[in-house]
ChimeraX commands (.cxc) that place a marker at each C-alpha (Angstrom):
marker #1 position 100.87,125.39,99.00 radius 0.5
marker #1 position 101.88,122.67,100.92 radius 0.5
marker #1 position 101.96,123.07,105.31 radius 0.5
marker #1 position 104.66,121.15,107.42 radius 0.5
marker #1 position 104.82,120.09,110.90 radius 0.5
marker #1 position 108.30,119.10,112.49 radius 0.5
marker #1 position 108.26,116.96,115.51 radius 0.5
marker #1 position 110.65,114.97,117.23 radius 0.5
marker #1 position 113.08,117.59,118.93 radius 0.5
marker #1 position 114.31,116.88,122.34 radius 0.5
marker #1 position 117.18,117.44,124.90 radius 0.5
marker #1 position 119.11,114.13,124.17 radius 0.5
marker #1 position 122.92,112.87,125.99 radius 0.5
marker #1 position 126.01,113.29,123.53 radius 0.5
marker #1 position 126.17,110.50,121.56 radius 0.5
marker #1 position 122.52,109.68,121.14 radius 0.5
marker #1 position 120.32,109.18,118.68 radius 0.5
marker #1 position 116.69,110.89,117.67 radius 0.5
marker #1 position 114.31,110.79,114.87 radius 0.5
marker #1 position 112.87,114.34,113.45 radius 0.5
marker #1 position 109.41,114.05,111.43 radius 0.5
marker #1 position 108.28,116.52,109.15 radius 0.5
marker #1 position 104.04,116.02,108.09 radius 0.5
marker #1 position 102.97,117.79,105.11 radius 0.5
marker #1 position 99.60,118.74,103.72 radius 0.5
marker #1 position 97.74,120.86,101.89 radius 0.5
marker #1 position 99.45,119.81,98.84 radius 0.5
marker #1 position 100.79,116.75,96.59 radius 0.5
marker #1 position 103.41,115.72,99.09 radius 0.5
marker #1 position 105.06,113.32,96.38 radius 0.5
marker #1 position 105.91,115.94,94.48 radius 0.5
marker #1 position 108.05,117.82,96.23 radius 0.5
marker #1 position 111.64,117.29,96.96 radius 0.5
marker #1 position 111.85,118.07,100.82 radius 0.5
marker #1 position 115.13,118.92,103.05 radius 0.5
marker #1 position 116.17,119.17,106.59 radius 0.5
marker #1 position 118.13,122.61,107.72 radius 0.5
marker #1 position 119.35,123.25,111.18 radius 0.5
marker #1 position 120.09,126.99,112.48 radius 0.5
marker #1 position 122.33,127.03,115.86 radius 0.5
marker #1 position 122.50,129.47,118.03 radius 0.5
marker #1 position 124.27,132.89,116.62 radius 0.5
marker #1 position 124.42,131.32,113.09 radius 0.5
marker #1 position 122.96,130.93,109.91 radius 0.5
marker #1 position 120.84,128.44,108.57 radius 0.5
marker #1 position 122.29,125.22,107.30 radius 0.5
marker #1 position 121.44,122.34,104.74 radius 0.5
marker #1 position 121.64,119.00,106.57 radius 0.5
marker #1 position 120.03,116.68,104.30 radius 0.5
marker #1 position 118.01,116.78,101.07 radius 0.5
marker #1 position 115.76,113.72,99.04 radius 0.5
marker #1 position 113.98,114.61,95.57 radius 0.5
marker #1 position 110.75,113.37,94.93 radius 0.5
marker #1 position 112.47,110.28,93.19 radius 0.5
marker #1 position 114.38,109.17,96.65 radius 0.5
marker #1 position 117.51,110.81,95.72 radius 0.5
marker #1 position 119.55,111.54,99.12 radius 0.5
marker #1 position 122.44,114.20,99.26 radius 0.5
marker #1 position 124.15,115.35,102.79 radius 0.5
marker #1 position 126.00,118.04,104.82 radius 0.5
marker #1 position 129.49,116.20,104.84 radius 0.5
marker #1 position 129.51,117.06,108.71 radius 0.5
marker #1 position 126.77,114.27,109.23 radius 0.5
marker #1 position 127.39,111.88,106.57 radius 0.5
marker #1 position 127.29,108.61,107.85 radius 0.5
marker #1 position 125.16,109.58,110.71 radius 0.5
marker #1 position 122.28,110.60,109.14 radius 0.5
marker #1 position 119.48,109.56,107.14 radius 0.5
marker #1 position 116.90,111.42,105.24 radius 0.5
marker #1 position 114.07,109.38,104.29 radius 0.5
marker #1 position 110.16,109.76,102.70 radius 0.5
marker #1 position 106.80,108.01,103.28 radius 0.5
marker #1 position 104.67,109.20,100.54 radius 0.5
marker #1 position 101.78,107.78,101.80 radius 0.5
marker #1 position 101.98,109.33,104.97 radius 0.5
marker #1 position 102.89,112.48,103.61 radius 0.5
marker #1 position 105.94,112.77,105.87 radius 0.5
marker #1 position 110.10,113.10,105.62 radius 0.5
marker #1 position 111.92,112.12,108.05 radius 0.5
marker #1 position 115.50,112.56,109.50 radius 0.5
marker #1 position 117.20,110.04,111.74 radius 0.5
marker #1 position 120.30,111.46,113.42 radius 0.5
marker #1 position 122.59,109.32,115.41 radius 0.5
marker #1 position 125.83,109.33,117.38 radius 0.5
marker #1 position 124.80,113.45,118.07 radius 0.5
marker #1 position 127.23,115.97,119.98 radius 0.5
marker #1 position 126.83,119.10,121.41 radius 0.5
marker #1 position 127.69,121.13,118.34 radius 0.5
marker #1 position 124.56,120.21,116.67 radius 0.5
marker #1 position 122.61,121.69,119.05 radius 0.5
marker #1 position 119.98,123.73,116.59 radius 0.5
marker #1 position 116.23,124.55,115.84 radius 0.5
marker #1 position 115.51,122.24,112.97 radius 0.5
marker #1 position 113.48,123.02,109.65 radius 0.5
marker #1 position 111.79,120.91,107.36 radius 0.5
marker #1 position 111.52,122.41,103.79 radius 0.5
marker #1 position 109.64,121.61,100.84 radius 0.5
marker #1 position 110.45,122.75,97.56 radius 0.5
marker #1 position 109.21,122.40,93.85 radius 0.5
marker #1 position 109.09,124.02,90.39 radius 0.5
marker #1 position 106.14,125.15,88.52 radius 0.5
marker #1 position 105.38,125.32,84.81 radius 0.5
marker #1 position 106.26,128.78,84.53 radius 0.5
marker #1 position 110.14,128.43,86.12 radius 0.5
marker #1 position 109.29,129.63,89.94 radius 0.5
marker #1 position 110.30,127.53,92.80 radius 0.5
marker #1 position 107.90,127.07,95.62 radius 0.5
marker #1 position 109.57,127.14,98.82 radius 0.5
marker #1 position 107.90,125.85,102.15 radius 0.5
marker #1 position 109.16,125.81,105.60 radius 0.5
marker #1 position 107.94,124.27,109.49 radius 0.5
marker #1 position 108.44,125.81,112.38 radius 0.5
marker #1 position 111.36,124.45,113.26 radius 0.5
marker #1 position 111.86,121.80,116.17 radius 0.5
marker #1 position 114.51,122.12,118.71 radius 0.5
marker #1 position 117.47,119.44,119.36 radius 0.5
marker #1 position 119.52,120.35,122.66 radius 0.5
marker #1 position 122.51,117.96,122.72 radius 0.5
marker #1 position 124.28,118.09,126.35 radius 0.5
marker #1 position 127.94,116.53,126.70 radius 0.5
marker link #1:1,2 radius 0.2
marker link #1:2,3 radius 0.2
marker link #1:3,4 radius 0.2
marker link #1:4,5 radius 0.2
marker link #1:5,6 radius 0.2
marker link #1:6,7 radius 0.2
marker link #1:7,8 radius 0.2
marker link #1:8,9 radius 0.2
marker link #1:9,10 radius 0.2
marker link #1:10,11 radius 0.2
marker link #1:11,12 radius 0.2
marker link #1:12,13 radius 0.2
marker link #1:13,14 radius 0.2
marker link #1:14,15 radius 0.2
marker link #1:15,16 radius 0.2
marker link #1:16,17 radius 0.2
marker link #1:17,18 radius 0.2
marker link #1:18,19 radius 0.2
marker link #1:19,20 radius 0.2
marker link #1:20,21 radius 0.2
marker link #1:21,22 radius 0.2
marker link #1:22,23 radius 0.2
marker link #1:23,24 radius 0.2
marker link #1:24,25 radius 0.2
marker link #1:25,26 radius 0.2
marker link #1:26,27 radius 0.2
marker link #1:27,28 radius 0.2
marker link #1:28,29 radius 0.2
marker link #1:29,30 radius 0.2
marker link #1:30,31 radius 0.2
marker link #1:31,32 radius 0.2
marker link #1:32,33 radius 0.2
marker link #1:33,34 radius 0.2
marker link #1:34,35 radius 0.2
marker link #1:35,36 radius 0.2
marker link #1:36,37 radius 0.2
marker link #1:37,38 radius 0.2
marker link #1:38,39 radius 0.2
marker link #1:39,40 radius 0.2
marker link #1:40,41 radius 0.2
marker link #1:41,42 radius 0.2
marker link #1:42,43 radius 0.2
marker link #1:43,44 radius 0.2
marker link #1:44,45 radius 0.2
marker link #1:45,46 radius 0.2
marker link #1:46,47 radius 0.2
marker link #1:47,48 radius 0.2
marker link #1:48,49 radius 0.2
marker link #1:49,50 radius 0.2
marker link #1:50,51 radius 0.2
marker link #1:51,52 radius 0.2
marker link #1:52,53 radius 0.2
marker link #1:53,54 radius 0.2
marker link #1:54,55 radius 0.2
marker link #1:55,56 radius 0.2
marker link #1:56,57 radius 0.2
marker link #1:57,58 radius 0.2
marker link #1:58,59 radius 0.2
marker link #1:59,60 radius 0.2
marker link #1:60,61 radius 0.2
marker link #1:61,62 radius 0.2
marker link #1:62,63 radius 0.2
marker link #1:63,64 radius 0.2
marker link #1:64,65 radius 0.2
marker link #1:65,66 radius 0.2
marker link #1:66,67 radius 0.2
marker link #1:67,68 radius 0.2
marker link #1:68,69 radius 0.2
marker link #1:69,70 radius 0.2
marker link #1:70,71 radius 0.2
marker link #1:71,72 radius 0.2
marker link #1:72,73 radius 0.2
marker link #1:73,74 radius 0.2
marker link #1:74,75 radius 0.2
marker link #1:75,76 radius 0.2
marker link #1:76,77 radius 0.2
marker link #1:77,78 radius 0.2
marker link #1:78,79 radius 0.2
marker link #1:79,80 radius 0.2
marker link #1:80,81 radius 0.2
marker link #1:81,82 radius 0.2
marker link #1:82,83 radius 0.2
marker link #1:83,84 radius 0.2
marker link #1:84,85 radius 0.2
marker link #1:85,86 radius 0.2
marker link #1:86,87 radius 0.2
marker link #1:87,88 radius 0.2
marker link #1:88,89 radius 0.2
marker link #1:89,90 radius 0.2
marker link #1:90,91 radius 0.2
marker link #1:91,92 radius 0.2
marker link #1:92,93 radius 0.2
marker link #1:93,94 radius 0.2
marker link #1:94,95 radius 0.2
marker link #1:95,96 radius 0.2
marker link #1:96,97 radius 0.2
marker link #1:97,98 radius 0.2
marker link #1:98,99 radius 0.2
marker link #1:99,100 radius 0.2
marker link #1:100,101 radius 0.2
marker link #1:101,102 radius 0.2
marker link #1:102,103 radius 0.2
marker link #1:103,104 radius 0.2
marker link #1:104,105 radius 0.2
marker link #1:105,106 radius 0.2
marker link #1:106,107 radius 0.2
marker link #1:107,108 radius 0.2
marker link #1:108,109 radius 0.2
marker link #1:109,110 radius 0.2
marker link #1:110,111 radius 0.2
marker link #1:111,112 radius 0.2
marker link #1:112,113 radius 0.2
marker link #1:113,114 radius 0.2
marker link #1:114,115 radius 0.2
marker link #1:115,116 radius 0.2
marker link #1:116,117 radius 0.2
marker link #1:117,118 radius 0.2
marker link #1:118,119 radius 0.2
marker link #1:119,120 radius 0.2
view
């Protein structure tokens, strides 16, 4: 089963821009499509960004044209650049890994979770 690492999290001014990591191992990190989620304060979790294990990108509309999910397969890590941020987004962070085995299951991995603090 595959292990992930977010990093990246910080307090950053309304407006600005940060990049989230997310290192894998333990597994075949090209094979797994991975995803960013966020989880505010007092709310549920929330898909922010997606890419399949062929490069295949799909968004939240609230940050389309914002942000951008990308891979490094040789580094094992997926990363999640997020610009022109307000105060709303203001969340723990999770990287997730998913994939589907021969016999139908879906293997689901998640980080810890890394904290963006956006103050207006």
């Amino acid at each position: 089963q595959v292990q992930l690492v977010e990093s990246g999290g910080l307090l950053v001014q309304a407006g600005g821009s940060l990049r989230l990591s997310c290192a894998a191992s333990g597994s075949i990190f090209s094979i797994y499509a991975m995803g960013w989620y966020r989880q505010a304060p007092g709310k549920e979790r929330e898909l922010v960004a997606t890419i399949t294990n062929a490069g295949m990108t799909n968004y939240a509309d609230s940050v389309k044209g914002r942000f951008t999910i990308s891979r490094d397969n040789a580094k094992n890590t997926v990363y999640l650049q997020m610009n022109s941020l307000n105060p709303e987004e203001t969340a723990v962070y999770y990287c997730n890994a998913n994939r589907v085995v021969s016999d139908g299951r879906i293997l689901i991995a998640w980080g810890q979770g890394t904290l963006v603090t956006v103050s207006s």
